[in-house]
C-alpha positions as CSV (number, residue, x, y, z in Angstrom):
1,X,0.0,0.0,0.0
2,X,2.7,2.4,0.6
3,X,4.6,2.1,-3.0
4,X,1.2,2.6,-4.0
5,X,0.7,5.7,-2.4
6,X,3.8,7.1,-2.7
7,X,3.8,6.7,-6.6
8,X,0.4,8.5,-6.3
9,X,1.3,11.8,-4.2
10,X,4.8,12.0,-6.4
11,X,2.8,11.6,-9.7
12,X,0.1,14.2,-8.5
13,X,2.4,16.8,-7.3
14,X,5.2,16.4,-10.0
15,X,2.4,17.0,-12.9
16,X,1.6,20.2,-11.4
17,X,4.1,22.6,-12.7
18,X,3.1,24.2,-15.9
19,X,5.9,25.0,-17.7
20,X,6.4,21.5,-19.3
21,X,5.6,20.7,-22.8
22,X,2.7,17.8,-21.2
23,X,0.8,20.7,-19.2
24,X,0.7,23.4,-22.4
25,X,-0.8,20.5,-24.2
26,X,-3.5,19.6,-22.1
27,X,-3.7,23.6,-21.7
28,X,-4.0,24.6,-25.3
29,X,-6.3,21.6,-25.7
30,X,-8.6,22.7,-23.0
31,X,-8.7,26.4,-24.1
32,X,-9.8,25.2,-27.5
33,X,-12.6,23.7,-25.8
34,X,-11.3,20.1,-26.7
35,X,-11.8,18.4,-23.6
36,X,-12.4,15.1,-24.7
37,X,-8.6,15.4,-26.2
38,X,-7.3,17.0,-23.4
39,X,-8.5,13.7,-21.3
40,X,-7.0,11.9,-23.5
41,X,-3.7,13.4,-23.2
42,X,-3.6,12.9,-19.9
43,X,-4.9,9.3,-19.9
44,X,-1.8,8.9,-22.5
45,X,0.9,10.8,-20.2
46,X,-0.4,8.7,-16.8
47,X,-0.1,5.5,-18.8
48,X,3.5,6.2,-20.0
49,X,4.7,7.4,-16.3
50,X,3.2,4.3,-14.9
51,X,5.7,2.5,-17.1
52,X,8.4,4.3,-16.5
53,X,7.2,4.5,-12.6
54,X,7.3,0.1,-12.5
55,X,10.5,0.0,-14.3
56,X,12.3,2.7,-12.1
57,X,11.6,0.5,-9.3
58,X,12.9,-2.3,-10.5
59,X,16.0,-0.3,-11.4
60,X,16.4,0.4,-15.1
61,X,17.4,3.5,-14.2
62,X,20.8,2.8,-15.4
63,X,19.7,2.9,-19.5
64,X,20.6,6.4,-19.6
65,X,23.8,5.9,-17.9
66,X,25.0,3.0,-20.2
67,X,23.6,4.1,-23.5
68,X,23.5,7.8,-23.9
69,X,22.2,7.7,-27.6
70,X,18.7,6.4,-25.8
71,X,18.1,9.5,-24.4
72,X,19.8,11.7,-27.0
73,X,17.7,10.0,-30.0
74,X,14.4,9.9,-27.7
75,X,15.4,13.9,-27.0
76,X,15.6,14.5,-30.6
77,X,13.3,13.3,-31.3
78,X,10.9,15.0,-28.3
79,X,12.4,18.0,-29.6
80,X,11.0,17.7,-33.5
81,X,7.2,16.8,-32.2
82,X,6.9,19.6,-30.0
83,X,8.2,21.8,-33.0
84,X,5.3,20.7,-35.2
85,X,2.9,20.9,-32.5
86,X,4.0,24.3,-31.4
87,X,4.2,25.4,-35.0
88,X,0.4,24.0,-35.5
89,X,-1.0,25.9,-32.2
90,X,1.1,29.2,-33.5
91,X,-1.1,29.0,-36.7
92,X,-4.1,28.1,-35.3
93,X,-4.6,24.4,-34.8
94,X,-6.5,22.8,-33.1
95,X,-9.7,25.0,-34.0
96,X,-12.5,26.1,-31.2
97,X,-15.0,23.2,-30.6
98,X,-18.5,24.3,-31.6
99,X,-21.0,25.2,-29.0
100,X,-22.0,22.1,-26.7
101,X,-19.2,20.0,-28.9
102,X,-16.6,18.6,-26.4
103,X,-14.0,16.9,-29.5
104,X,-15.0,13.8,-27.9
105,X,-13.7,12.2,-31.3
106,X,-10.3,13.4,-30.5
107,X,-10.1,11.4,-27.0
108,X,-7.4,8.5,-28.7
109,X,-5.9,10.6,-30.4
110,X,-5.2,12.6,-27.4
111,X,-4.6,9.3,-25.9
112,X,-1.7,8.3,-28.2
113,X,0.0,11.4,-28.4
114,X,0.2,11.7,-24.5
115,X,1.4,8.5,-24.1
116,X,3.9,8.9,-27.1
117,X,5.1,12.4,-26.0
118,X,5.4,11.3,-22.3
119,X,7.1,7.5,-23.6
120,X,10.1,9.7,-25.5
121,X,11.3,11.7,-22.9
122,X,13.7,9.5,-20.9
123,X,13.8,12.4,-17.9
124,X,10.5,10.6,-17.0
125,X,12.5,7.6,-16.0
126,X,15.2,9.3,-14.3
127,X,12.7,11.5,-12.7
128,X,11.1,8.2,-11.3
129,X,14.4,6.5,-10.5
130,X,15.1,8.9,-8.6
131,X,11.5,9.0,-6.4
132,X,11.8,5.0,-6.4
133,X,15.6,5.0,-4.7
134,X,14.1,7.6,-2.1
135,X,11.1,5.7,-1.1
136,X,13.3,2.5,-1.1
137,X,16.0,4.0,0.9
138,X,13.3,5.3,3.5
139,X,12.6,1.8,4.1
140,X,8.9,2.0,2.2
141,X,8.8,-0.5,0.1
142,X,10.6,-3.6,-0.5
143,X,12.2,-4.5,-4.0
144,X,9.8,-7.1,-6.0
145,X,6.8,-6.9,-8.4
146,X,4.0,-6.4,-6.8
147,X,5.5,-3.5,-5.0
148,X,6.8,-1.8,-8.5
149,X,3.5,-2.5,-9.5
150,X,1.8,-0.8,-6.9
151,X,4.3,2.1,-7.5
152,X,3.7,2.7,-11.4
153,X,0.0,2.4,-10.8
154,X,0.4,5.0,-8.1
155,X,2.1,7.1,-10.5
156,X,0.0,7.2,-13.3
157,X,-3.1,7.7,-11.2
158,X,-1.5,10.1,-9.7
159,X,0.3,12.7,-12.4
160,X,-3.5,11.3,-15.2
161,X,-5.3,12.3,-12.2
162,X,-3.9,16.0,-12.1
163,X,-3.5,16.7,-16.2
164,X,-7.4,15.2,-16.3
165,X,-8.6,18.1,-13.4
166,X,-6.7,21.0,-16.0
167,X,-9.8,20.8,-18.3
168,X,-12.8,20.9,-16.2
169,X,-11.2,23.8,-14.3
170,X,-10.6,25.4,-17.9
171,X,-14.1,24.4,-19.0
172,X,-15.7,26.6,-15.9
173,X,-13.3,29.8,-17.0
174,X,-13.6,29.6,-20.4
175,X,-17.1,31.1,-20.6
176,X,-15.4,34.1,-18.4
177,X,-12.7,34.4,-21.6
178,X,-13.1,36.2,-25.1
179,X,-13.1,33.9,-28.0
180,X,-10.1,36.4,-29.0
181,X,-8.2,35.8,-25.8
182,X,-8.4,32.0,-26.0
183,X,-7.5,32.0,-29.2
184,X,-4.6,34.6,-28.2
185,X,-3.8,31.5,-25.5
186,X,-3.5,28.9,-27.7
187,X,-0.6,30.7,-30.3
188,X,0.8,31.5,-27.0
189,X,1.2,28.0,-26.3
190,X,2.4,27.2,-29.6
191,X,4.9,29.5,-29.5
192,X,5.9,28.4,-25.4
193,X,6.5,24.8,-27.4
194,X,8.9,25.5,-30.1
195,X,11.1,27.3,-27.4
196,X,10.5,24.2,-25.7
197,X,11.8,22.5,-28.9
198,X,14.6,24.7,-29.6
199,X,15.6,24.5,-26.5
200,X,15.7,20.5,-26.6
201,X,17.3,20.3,-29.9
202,X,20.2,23.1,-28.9
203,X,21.5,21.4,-25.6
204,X,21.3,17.9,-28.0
205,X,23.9,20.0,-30.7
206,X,25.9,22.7,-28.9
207,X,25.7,20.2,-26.1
């Protein structure tokens, strides 16, 4: 039980920054009034931590340390999606739901991009490694399965849990907001993600 709650607590209060790439996302999503997508993202990212939560425990941690091309490919490769995505928000993309029209058909793809976004950045993993080895070293949890288990389930539940509260907070402000302001928002975001990206694909080349 305490792996398990661990993982959930960490997850919860480590998705809550919003500067990440993951947050201005489900942000941009929301605003947009695509909450079905936004939900999806988050279903996607919680998924992907989970994994990386489980295998943290059970110490694969040490990838990035033995083969550094992992994380420099799965950087550059971070780095190129969240250029096209930021370049697609700066021009527009996605477009304001209609009235009463959630984007509920956009929920898997929200889904797969999450979880694809959140599966290529390897600081996930050392992010967890490093949450595992404290809650191990506190005397916590016990190496094993079932407790790694416990942990990545924690984990996702706990970081879904957070990005899946972003839209329904932005669904009751978004009838406060201008149409002109949201859409103001979401180039914002676009724009917040290719520095993102540039800033991902210099430290990988002047690095």
């Amino acid at each position: 039980m305490i792996p398990f709650l661990a993982g959930l607590l960490f997850g919860f209060v480590s998705a809550i920054p919003v500067a990440g790439p993951v947050s201005a996302l489900v942000l941009a999503r929301s605003m947009a009034g695509r909450y079905a997508g936004a939900r999806g993202i988050a279903l996607g990212v919680g998924g992907a931590e989970a994994l990386y939560a489980t295998a943290a425990w059970w110490g694969t941690g040490e990838l990035l340390v033995r083969y550094p091309l992992v994380a420099d490919a799965s950087r550059g490769i971070t780095g190129v999606v969240l250029l096209g995505l930021g370049l697609a928000f700066a021009l527009g993309w996605p477009k304001p739901a209609a009235p009463g029209d959630d984007g509920g058909s956009g929920f898997w793809g929200g889904v797969l991009l999450g979880f694809g976004l959140a599966l290529l950045n390897p600081t996930f993993l050392a992010t967890w490694s490093v949450a595992a080895t404290a809650v191990l070293s506190s005397g916590w949890g016990s190496p094993g399965y079932e407790s790694a288990l416990a942990f990545g389930l924690g984990a996702g539940l706990g970081s879904g849990g957070w990005f899946s509260c972003v839209p329904s907070l932005v669904r009751r402000a978004r009838g406060r907001l201008s149409p002109r302001l949201i859409a103001h928002g979401s180039r914002g975001t676009g724009w917040v993600l290719m520095g993102l990206a540039a800033f991902i694909i210099g430290s990988l080349v002047w690095g």
